[in-house]
PDB file of N, H, CA, C and O in Angstrom:
ATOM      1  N   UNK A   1      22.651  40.630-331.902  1.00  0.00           N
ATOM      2  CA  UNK A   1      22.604  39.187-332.074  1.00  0.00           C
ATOM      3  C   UNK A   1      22.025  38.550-330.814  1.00  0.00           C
ATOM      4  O   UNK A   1      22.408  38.661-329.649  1.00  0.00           O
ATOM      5  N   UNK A   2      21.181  37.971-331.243  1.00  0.00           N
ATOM      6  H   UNK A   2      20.870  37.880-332.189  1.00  0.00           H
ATOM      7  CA  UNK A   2      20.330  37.363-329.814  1.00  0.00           C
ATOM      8  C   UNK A   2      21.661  36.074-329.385  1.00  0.00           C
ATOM      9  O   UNK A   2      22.574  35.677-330.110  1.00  0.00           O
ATOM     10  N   UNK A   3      21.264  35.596-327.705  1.00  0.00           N
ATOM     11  H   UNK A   3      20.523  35.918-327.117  1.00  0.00           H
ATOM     12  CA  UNK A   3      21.977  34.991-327.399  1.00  0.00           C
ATOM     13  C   UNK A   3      21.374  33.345-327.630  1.00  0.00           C
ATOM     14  O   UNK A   3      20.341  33.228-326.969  1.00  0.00           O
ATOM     15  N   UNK A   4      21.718  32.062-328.368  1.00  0.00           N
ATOM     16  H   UNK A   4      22.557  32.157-328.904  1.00  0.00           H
ATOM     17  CA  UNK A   4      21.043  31.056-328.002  1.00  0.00           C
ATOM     18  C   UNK A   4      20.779  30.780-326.873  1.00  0.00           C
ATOM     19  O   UNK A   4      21.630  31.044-326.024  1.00  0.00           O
ATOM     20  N   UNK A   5      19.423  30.110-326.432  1.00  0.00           N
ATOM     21  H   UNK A   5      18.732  29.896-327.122  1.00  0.00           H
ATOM     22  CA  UNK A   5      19.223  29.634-325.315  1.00  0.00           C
ATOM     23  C   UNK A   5      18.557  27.980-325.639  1.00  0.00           C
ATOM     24  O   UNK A   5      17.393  27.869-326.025  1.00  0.00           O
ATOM     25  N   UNK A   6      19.228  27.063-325.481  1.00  0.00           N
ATOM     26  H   UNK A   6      20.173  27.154-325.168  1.00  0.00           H
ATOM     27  CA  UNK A   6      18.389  25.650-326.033  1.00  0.00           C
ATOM     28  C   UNK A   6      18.477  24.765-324.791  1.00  0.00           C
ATOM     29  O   UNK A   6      19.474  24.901-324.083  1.00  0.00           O
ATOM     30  N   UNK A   7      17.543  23.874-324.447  1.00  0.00           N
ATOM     31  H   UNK A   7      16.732  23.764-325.023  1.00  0.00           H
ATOM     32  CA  UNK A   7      17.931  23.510-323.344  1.00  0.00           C
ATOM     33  C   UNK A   7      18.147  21.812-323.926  1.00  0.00           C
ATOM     34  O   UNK A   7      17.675  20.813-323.384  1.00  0.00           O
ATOM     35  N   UNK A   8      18.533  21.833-324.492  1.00  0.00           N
ATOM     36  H   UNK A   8      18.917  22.645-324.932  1.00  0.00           H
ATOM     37  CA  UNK A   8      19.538  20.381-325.227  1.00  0.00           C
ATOM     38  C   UNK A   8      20.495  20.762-325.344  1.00  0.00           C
ATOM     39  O   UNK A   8      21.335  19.870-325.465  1.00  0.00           O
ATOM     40  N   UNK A   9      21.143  22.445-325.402  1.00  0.00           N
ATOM     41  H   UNK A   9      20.461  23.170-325.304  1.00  0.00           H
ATOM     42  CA  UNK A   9      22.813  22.278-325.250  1.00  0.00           C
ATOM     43  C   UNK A   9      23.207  22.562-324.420  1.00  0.00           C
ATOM     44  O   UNK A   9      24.386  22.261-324.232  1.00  0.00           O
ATOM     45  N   UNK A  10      22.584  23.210-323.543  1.00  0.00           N
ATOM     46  H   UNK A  10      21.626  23.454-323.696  1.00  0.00           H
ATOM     47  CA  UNK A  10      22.239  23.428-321.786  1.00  0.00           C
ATOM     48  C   UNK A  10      22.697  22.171-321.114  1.00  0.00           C
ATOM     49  O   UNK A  10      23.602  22.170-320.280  1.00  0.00           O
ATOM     50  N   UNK A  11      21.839  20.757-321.621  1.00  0.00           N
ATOM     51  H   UNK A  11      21.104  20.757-322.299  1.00  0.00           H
ATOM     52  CA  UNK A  11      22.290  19.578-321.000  1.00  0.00           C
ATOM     53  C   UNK A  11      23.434  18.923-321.421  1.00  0.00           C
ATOM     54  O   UNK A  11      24.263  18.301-320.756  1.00  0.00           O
ATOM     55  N   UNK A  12      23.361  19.185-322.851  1.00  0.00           N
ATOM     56  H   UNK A  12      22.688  19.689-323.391  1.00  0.00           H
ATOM     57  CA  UNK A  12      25.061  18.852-323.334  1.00  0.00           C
ATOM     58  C   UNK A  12      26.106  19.192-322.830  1.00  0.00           C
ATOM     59  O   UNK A  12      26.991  18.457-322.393  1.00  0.00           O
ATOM     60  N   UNK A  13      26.070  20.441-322.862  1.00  0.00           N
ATOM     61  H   UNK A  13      25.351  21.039-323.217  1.00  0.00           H
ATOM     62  CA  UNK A  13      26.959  21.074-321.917  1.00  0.00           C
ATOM     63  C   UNK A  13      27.281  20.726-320.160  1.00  0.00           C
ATOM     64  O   UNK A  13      28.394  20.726-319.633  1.00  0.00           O
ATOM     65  N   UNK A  14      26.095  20.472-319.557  1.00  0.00           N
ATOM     66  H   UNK A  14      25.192  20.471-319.985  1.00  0.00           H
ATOM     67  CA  UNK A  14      26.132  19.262-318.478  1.00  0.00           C
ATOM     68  C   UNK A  14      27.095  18.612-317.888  1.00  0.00           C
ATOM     69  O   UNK A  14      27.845  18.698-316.915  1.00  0.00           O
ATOM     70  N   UNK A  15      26.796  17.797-318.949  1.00  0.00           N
ATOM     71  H   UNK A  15      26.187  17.727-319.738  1.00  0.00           H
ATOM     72  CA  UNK A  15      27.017  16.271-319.322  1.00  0.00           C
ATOM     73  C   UNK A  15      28.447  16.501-319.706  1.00  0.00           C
ATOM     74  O   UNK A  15      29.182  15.666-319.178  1.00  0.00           O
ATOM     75  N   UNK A  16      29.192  17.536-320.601  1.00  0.00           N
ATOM     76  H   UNK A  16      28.596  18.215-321.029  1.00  0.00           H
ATOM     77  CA  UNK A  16      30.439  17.506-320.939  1.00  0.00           C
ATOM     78  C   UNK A  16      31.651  18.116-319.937  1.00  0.00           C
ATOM     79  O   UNK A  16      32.876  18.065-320.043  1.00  0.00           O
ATOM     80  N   UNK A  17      30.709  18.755-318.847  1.00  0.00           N
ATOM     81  H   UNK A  17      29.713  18.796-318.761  1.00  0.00           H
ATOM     82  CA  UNK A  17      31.311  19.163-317.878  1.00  0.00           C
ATOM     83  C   UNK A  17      31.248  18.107-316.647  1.00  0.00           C
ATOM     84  O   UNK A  17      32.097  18.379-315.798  1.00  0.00           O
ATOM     85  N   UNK A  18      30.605  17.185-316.394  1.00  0.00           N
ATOM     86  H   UNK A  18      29.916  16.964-317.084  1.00  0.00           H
ATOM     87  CA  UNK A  18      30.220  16.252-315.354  1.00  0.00           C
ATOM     88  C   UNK A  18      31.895  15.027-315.883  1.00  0.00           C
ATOM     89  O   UNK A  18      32.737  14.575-315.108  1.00  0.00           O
ATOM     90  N   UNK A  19      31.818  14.854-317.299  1.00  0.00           N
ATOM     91  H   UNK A  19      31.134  15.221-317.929  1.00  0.00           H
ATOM     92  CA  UNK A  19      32.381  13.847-318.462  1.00  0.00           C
ATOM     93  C   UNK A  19      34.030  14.193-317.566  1.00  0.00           C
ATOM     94  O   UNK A  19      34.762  13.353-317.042  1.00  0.00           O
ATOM     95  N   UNK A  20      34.266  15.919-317.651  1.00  0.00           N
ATOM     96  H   UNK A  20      33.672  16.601-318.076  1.00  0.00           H
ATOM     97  CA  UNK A  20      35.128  16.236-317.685  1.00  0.00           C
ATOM     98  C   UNK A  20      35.864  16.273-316.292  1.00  0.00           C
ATOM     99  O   UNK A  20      37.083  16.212-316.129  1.00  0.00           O
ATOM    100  N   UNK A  21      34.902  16.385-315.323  1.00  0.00           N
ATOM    101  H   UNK A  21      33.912  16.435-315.455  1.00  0.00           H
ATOM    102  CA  UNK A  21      34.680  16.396-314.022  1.00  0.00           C
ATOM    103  C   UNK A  21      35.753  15.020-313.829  1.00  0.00           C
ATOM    104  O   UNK A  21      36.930  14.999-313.470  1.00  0.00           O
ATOM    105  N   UNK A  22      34.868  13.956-314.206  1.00  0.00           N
ATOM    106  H   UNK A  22      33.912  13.974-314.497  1.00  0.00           H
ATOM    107  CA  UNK A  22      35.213  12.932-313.541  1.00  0.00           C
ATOM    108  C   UNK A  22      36.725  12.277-313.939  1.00  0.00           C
ATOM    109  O   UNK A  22      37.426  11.608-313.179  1.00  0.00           O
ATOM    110  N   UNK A  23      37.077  12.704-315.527  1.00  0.00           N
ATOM    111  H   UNK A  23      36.508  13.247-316.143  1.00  0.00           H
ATOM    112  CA  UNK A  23      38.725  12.805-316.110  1.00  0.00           C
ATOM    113  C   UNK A  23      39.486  13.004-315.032  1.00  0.00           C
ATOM    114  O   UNK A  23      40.213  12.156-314.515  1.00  0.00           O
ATOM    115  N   UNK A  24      39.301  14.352-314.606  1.00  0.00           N
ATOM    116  H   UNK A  24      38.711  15.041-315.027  1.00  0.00           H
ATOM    117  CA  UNK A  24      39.900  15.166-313.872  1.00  0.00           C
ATOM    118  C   UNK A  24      40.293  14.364-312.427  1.00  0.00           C
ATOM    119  O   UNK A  24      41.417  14.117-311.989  1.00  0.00           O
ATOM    120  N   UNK A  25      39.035  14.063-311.875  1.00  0.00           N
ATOM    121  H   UNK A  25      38.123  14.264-312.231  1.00  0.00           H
ATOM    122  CA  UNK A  25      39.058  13.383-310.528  1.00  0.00           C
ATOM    123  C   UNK A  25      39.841  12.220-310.420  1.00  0.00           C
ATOM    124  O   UNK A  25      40.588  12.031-309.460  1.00  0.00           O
ATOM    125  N   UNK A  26      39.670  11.188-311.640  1.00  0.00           N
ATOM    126  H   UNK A  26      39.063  11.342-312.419  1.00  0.00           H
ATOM    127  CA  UNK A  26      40.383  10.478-311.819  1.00  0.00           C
ATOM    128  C   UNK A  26      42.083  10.402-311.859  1.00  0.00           C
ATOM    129  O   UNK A  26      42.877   9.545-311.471  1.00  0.00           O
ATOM    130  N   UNK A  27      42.289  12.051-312.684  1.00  0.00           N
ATOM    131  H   UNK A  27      41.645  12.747-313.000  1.00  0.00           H
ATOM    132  CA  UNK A  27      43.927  11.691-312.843  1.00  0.00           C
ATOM    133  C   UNK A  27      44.133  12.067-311.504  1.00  0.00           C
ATOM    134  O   UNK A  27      44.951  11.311-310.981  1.00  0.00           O
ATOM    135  N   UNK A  28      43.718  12.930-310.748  1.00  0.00           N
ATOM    136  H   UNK A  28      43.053  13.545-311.173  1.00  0.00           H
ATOM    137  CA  UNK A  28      43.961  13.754-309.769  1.00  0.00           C
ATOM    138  C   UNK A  28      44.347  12.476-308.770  1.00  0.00           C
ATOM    139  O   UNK A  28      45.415  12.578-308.168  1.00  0.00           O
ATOM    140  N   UNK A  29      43.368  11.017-308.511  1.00  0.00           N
ATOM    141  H   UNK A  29      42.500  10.934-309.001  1.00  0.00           H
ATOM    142  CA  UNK A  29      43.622  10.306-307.205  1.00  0.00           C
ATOM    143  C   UNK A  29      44.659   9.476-308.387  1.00  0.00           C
ATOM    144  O   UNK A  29      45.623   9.221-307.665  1.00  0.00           O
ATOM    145  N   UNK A  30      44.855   9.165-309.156  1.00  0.00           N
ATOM    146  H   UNK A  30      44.072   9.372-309.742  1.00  0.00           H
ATOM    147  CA  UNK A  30      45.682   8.000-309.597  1.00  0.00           C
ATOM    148  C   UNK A  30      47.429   8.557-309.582  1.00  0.00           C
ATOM    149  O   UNK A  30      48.406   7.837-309.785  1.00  0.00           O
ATOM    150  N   UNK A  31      47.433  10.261-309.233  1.00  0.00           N
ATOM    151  H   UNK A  31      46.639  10.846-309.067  1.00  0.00           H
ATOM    152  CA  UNK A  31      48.384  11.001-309.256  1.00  0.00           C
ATOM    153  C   UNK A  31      49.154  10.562-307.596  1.00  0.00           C
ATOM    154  O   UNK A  31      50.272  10.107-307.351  1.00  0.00           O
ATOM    155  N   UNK A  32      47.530  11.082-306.291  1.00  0.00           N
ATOM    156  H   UNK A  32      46.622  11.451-306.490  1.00  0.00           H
ATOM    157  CA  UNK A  32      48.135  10.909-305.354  1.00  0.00           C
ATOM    158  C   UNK A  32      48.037   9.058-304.943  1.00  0.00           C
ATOM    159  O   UNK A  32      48.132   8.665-303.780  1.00  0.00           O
ATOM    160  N   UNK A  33      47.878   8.304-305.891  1.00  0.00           N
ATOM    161  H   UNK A  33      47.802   8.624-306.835  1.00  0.00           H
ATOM    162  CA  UNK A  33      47.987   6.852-305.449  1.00  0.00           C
ATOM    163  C   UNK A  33      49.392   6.168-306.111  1.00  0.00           C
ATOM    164  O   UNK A  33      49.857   5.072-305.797  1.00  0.00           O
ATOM    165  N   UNK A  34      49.826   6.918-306.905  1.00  0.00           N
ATOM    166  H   UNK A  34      49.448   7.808-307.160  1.00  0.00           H
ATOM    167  CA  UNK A  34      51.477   6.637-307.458  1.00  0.00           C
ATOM    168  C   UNK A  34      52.143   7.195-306.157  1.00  0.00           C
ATOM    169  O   UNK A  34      53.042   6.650-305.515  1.00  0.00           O
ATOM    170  N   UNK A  35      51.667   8.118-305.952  1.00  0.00           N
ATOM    171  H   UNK A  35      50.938   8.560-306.474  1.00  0.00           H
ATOM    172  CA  UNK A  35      52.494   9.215-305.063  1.00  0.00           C
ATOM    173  C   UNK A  35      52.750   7.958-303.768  1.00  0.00           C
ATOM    174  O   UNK A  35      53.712   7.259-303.448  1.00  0.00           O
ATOM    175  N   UNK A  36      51.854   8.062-303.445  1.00  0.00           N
ATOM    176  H   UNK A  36      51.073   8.629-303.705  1.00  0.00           H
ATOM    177  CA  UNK A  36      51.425   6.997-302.262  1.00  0.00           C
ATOM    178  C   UNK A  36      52.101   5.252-302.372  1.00  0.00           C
ATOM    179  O   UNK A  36      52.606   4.804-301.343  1.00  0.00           O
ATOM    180  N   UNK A  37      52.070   4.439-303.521  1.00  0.00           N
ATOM    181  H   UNK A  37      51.659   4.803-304.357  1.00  0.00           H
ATOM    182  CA  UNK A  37      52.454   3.741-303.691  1.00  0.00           C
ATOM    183  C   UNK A  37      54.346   3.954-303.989  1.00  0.00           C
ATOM    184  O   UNK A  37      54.928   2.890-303.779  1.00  0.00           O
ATOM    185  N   UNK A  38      54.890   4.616-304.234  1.00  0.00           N
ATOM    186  H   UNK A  38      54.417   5.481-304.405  1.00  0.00           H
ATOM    187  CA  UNK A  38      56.500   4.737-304.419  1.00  0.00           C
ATOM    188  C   UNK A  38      56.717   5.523-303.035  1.00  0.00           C
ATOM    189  O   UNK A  38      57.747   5.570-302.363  1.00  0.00           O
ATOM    190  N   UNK A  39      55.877   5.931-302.869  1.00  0.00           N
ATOM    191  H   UNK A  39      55.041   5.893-303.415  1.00  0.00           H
ATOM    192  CA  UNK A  39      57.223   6.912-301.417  1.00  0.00           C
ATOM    193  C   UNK A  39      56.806   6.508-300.040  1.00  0.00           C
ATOM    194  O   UNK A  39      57.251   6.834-298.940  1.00  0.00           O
ATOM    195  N   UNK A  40      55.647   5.560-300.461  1.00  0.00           N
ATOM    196  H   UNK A  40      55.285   5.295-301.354  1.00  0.00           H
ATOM    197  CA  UNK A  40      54.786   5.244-298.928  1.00  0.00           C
ATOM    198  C   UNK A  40      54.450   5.988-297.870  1.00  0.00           C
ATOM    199  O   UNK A  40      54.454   7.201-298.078  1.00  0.00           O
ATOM    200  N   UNK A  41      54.186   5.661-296.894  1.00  0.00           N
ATOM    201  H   UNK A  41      54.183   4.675-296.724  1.00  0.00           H
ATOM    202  CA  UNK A  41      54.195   6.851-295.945  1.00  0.00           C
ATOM    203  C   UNK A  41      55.086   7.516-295.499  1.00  0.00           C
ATOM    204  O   UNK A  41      54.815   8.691-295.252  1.00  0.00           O
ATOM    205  N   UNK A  42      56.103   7.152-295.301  1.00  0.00           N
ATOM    206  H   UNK A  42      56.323   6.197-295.502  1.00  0.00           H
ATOM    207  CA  UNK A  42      57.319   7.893-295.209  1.00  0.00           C
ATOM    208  C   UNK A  42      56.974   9.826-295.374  1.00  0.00           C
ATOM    209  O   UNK A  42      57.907  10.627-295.319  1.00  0.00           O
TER     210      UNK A  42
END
């Protein structure tokens, strides 16, 4: 079975990893900005 190679799902794929990227980054600082906001610096 040959392997697909398309380079439109090449970029889809991209794009769904960049999409996913930035989810990520997001919960990640809004995690340490709760963190930060309830326990302060302390």
């Amino acid at each position: 079975m040959k392997k697909i190679t398309d380079e439109r799902l090449k970029l889809q794929n991209l794009k769904n990893i960049r999409v996913l990227f930035l989810f990520q980054s997001a919960g990640i600082i809004g995690i340490l900005a709760y963190d930060f906001i309830t326990s302060g610096l302390g």
